[in-house]
Backbone as JSON, one array per atom type, in Angstrom:
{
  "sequence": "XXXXXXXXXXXXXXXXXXXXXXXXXXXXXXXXXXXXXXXXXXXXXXXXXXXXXXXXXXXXXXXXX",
  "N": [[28.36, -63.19, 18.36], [25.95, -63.01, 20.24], [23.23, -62.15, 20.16], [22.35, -64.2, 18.55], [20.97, -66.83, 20.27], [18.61, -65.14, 21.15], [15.97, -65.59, 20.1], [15.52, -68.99, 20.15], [15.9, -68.63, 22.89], [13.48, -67.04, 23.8], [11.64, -68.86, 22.47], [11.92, -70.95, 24.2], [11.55, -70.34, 26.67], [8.9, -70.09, 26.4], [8.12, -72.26, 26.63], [8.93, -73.2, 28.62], [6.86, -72.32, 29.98], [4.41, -73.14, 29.57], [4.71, -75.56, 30.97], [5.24, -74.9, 33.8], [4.78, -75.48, 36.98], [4.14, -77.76, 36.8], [4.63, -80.93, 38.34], [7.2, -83.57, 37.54], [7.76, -87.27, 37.82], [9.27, -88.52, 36.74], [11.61, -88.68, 33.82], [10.48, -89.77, 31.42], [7.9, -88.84, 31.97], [8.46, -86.51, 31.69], [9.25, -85.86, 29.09], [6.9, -86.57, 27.66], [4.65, -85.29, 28.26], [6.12, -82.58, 27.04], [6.37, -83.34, 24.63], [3.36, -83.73, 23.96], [3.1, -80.31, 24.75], [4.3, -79.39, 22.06], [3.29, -81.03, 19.99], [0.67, -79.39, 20.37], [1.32, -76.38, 20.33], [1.24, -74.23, 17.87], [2.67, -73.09, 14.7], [2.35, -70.2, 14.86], [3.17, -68.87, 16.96], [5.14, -69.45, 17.34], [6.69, -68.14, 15.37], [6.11, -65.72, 16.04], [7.41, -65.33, 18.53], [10.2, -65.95, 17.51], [10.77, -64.17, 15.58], [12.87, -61.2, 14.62], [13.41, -58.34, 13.82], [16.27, -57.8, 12.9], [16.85, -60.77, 11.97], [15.21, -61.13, 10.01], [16.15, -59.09, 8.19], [18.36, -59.96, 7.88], [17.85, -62.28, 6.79], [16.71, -61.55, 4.25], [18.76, -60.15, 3.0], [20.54, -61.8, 2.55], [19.61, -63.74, 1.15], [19.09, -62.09, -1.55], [21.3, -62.08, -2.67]],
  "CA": [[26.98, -62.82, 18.1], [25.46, -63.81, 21.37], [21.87, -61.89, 20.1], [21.47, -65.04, 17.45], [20.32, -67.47, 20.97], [17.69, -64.57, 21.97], [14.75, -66.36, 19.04], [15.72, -69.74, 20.81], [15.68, -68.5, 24.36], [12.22, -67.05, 23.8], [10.52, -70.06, 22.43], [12.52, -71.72, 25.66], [10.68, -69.59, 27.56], [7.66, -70.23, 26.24], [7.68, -73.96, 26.45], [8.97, -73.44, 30.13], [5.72, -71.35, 30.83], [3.55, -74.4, 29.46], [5.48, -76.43, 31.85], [4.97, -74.18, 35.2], [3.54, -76.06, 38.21], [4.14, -79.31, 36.73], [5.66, -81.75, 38.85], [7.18, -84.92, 36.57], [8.59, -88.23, 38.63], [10.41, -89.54, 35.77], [12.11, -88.38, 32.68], [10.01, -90.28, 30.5], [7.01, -88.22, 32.37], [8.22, -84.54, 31.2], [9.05, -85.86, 27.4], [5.25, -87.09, 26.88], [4.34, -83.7, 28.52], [7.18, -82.25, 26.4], [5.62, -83.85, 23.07], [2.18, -82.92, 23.89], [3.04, -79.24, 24.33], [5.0, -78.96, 21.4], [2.15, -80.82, 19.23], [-0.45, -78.82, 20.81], [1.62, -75.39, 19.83], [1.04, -73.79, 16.44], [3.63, -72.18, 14.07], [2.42, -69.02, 14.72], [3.63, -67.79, 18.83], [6.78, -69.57, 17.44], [6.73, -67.19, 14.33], [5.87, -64.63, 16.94], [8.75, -65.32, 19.13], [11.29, -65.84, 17.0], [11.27, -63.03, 14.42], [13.22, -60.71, 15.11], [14.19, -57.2, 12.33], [17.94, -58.34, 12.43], [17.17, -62.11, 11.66], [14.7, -61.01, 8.57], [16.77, -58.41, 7.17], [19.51, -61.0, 7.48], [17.61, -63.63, 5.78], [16.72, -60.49, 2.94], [19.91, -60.12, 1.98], [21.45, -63.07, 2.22], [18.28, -64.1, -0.35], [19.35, -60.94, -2.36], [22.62, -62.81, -3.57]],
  "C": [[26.03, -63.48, 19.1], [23.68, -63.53, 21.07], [21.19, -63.26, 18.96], [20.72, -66.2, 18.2], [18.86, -66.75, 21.13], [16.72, -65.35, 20.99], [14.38, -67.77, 20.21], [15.16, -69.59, 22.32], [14.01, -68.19, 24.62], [11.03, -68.32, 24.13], [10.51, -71.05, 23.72], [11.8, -71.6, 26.6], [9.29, -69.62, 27.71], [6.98, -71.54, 26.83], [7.51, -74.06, 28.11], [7.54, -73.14, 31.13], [4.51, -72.23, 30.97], [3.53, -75.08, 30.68], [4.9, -75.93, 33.26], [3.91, -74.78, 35.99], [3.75, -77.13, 38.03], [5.25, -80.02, 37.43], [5.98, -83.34, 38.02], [7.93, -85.85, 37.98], [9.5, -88.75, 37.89], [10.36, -88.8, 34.65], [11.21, -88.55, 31.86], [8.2, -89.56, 30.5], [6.74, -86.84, 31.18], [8.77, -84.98, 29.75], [7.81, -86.05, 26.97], [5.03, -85.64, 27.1], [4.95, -82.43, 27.46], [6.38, -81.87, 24.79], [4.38, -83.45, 22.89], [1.86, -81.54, 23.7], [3.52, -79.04, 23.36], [4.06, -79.58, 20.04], [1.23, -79.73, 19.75], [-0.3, -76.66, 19.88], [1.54, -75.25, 18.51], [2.11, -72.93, 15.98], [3.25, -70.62, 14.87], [2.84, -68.11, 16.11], [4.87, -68.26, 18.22], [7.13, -68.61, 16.32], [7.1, -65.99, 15.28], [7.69, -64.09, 17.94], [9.89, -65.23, 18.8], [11.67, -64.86, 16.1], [11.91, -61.77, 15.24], [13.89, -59.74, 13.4], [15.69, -57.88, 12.11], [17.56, -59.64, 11.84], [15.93, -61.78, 10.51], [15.31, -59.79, 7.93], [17.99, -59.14, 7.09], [19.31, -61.62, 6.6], [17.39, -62.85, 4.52], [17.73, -60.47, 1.88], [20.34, -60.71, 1.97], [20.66, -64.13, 0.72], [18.85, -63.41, -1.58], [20.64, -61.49, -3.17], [22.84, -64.08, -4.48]]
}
């Protein structure tokens, strides 16, 4: 089931887009940067990104039992 990364890859994508242009010198650079975008983001682009019809009619019926 290789389509259950695509949610993941998105938000990946997203974070990466934050990121773009930034040059870090040190590790400890791009985690503050890291931490900042990821407070700064709101549930709802990750809502956005990640839903997907297969992964809520999954969670439907798997509820349904």
């Amino acid at each position: 089931m290789p389509d259950i990364n695509i949610p993941i890859e998105r938000v990946w994508e997203f974070i990466k887009q934050q990121l773009s242009g930034e040059i870090f010198t040190t590790l400890q650079q791009l985690r503050d940067r890291l931490q900042q975008v990821l407070e700064k983001t709101t549930l709802e682009p990750i809502c956005s990104l990640s839903s997907y019809n297969f992964i809520l009619e999954a969670l439907f019926y798997a509820a349904s039992y």
